[in-house]
N, C-alpha and C positions, 0 to 999 in steps of 0.2 A: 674531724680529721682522724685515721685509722690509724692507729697505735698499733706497731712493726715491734712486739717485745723482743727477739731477736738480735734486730738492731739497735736497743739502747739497752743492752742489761748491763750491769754494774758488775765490773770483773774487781774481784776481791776488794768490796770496800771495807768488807769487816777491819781490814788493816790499815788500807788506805785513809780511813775516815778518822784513825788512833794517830798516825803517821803525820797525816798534813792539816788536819783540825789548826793546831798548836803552829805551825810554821805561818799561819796566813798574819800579815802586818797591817799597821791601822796605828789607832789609840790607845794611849796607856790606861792600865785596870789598876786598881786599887787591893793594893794589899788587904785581906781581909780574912774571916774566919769561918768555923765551920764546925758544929754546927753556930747559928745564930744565937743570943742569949733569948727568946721565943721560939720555942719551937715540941713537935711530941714524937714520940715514939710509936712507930705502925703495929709492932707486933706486942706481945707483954711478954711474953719467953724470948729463947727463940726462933728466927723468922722459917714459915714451914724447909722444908727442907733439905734441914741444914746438916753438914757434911762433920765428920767426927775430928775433923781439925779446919777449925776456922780460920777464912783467909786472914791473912795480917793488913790491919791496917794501915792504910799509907795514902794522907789527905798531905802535900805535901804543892807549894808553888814550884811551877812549870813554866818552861819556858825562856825566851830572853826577851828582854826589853826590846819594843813597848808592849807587848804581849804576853807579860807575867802575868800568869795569874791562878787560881787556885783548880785544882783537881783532884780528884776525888778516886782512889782505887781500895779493895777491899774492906766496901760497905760490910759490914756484919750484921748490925744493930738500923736499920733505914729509919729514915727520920725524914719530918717535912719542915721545914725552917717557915715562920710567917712573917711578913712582912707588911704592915699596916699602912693607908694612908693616913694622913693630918684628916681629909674630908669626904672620909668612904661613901658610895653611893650604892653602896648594898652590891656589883659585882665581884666576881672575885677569878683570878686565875690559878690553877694547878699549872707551873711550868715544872718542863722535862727537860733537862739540859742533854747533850748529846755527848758525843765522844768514841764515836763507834764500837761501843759493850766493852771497851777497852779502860775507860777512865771517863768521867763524869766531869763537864764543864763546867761547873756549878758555878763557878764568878759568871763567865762569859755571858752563861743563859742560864741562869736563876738569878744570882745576886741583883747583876746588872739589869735581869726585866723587871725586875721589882723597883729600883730606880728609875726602871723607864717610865711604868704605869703605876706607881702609885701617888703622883702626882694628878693622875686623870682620876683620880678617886679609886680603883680599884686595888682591892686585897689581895696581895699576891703571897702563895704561897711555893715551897720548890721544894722538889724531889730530891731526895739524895735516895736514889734506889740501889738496888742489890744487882751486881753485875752477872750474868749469866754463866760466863769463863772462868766461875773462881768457885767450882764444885760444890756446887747447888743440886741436889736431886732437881729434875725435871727443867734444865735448865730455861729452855724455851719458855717457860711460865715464869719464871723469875721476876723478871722486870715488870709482867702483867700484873703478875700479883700486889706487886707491892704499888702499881698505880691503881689498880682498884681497892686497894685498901684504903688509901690515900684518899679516895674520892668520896667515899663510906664517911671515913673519920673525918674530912672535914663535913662535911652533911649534918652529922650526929653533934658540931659545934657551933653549926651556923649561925644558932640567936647568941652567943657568946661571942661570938667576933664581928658579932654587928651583920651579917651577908643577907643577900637571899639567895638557897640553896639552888632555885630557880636561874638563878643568874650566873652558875657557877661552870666557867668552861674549864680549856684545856690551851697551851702554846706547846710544842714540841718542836725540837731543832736535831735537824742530821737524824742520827739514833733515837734521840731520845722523839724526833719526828715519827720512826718506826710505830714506838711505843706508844706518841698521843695518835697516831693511826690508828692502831688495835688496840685500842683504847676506844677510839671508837664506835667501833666495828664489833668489838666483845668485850665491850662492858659486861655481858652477863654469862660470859663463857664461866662454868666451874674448875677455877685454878687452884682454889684453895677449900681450907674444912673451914667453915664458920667458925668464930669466934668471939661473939659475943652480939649484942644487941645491936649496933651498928653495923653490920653485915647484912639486915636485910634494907638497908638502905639502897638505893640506887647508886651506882658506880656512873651512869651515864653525862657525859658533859653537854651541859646546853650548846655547847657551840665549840669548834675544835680550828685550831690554827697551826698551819704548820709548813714549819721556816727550810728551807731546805731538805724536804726530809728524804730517809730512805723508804720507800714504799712495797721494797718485793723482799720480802723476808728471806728467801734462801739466802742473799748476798751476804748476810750476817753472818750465818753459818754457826747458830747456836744452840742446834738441837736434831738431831731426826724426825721430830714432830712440824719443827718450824717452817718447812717450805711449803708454801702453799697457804697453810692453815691462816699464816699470821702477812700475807699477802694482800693489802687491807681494800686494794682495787678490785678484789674478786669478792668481795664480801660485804659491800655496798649495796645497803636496800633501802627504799622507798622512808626508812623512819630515822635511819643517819643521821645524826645530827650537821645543820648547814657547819663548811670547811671552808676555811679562809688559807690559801694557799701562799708564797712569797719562796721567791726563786731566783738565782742570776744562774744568765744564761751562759756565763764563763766558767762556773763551776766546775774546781778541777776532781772532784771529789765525787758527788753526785750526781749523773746526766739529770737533764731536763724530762728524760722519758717518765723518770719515777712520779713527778708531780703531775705533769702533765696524762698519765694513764690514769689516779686517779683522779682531776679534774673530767677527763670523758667519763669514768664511772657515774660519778655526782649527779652528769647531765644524765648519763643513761639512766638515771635512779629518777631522776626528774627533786634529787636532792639539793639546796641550795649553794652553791661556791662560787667565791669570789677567788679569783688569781691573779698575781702581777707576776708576770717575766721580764726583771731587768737585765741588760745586755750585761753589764757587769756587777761586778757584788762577790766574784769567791767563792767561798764557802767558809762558814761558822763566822761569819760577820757579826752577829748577835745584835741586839738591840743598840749597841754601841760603838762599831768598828768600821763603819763603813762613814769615809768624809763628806761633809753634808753637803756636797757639789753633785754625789750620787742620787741617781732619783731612788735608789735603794735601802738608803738610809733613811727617810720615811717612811717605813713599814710600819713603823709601833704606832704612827699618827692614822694611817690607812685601817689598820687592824683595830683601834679605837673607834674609828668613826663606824667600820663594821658592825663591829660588835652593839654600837647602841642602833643600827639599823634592824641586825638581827634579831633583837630584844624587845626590840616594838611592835614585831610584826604577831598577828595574832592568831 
């Protein structure tokens, strides 16, 4: 089917995404912390950058009931929280919480997918990254950076937390969907200066999932460089890793165009994806906010089964 960009582009969700994320109702979350008592630190100074007055931190719950739950603005110091199963099976995930570069969802989609999957045996670890909008040289590269760093340093720890590095993907939701995009897509763009012996690791995810996301990087509106570059439908080749997509189609937030342009990339890559467009779901439903009457609310069971499909194949 020909994809009309035109007719689906996403008018200012950089805001929209910050704005009505937090308003969508469901299930109550769990008061909780941040970071976790496990977890490292991406950079050793710090992170590149950085601006002569760092932003102030403010990890603070959001929200009203049933929808409190923790957010994340003025990362200084980025950090990846781990999150262990009882009976790992050697996969592991990097999730990206979303928030529209606005505020970090990090109960919603981090804490909570790591309650979702590690139960199915995989090691989930989660992003607390560095937000673009809060005077960062090169903003655009902000949030890359520090998921490629992320991807690196778990790599360089793999036989210590038990993984195979082989088996280590990506989840991204909304924004932080952007970002396990181009993550993707430029794993091996140069965002940053090397820092040590785990940088010549691979940043690339065996396999990438992504929940709602934003797909057309201008909408974000985080840099002079970002439009286009970080447009992750235009940058789809042949060695992509396969993308498991999840979507409702009532989404007040982000149109259906943004997934749905890159699933026709995928095909035209002749790269592997799997989609589900359900009729309803929201948006920022997370692994835990959609009631189990929706067929949307089986996404973490659909994307499990994926993912050991993905895995097998040789």
């Amino acid at each position: 089917m020909p994809i009309n960009r035109r007719q689906l582009v996403v008018g200012a969700a950089g805001v929209a995404l910050a704005s009505r994320v937090a308003a969508q109702d469901s299930a109550p979350a769990a008061t909780t912390e941040w970071p976790p008592r496990e977890h490292f630190r991406l950079w050793p100074g710090r992170a590149p950058g950085a601006p002569k007055v760092l932003p102030r931190e403010n990890f603070a719950m959001s929200g009203a009931p049933p929808r409190r739950e923790l957010h994340l603005r003025g990362v200084v110091d980025p950090v990846v929280g781990v999150y262990r199963p009882a009976n790992p099976d050697g996969r592991a995930l990097l999730s990206i919480p979303g928030g529209g570069y606005r505020f970090i969802s990090v109960e919603n989609e981090g804490i909570n997918v790591a309650k979702a999957f590690n139960p199915l045996g995989v090691t989930v670890y989660v992003l607390g990254y560095r937000l673009p909008g809060e005077g960062w040289a090169d903003p655009e590269d902000v949030p890359l950076q520090d998921a490629q760093r992320a991807m690196r340093l778990i790599r360089a720890r793999a036989s210590r937390d038990g993984i195979d590095p082989a088996k280590l993907g990506i989840v991204g939701f909304s924004a932080g969907g952007l970002l396990a995009a181009s993550l993707a897509v430029a794993h091996g763009d140069p965002v940053y200066t090397k820092v040590d012996a785990a940088d010549e690791a691979s940043a690339a995810p065996a396999f990438a999932g992504l929940i709602y996301p934003v797909i057309w990087s201008e909408t974000m509106r985080v840099g002079k460089n970002a439009a286009g570059r970080f447009n992750a439908d235009r940058r789809v080749r042949p060695d992509t890793p396969p993308i498991f997509i999840a979507h409702a189609l009532d989404d007040p937030v982000v149109p259906a165009g943004n997934p749905l342009s890159m699933m026709a990339a995928c095909q035209a890559a002749k790269v592997p994806v799997e989609a589900h467009f359900f009729q309803e779901g929201g948006h920022g439903f997370g692994p835990a906010y959609l009631p189990p009457e929706l067929p949307g609310s089986k996404w973490p069971m659909l994307f499990d089964q994926w993912i050991k499909r993905t895995l097998a194949r040789p």
